[in-house]
N, C-alpha and C positions, 0 to 999 in steps of 0.2 A: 511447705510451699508458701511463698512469698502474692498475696495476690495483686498486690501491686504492681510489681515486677514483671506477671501475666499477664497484667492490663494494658503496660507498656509495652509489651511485645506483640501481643494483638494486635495494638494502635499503629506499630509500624509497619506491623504485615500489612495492613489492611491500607495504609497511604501508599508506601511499594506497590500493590496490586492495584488499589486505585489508580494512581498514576499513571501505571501502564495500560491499562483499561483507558483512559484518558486518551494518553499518546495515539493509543494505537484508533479510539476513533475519528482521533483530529486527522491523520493518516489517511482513513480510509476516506474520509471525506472530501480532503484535497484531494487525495485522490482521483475521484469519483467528477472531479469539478473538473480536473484537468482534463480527462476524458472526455468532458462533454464539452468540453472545450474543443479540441481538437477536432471531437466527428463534426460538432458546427462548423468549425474552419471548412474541412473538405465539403460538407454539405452547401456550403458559403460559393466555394470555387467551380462546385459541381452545376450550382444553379446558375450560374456564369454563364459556363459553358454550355448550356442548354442539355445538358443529359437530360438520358430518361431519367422518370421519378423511379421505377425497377431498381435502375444501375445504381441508383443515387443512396436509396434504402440500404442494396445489397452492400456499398462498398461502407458505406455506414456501419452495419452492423458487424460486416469485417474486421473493420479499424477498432472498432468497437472492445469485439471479441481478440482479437491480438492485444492492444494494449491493458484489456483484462489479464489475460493470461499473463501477458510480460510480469504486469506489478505483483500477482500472484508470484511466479515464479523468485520474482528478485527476490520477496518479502521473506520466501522459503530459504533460498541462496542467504542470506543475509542472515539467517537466525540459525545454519549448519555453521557459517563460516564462524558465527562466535564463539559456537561449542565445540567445535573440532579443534583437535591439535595439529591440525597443518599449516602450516604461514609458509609462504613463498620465503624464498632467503634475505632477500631484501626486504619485507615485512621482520623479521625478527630482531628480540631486541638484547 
């Protein structure tokens, strides 16, 4: 065994996972920001309109809790469709 060789390959497993470890917290962050983004918007429109503070909370965490889920969801959707072998027919190449 070569352990140089080992060294190397460590080195690149470990930038590959780093990496993605990276990506995926830069992801979650934006993420995270756009969301609070968004319940601000409607919290923004709500307070406009004079809603209750109730309503205002509820549709908040609402929105909140929806567009969690969505990114959830897609994040899952997006990491079957790379490892599946189905592609629509116009996807294939």
């Amino acid at each position: 065994m070569n352990w140089t060789s080992i060294g190397t390959i460590i080195q690149e497993r470990a930038a590959s996972v780093g990496l993605q470890i990276l990506g995926a917290l830069i992801r979650y962050i934006v993420g995270r920001w756009l969301i609070n983004l968004l319940v601000g918007a409607v919290h923004r429109v709500l307070t406009k309109q004079k809603i209750e503070p109730t309503v205002m909370r509820f549709a908040g965490n609402a929105l909140s809790v929806a567009l969690n889920m969505s990114r959830s969801i897609l994040r899952w959707w997006s990491r079957s469709w790379a490892t599946s072998g189905f592609r629509p027919l116009h996807l294939r190449r």
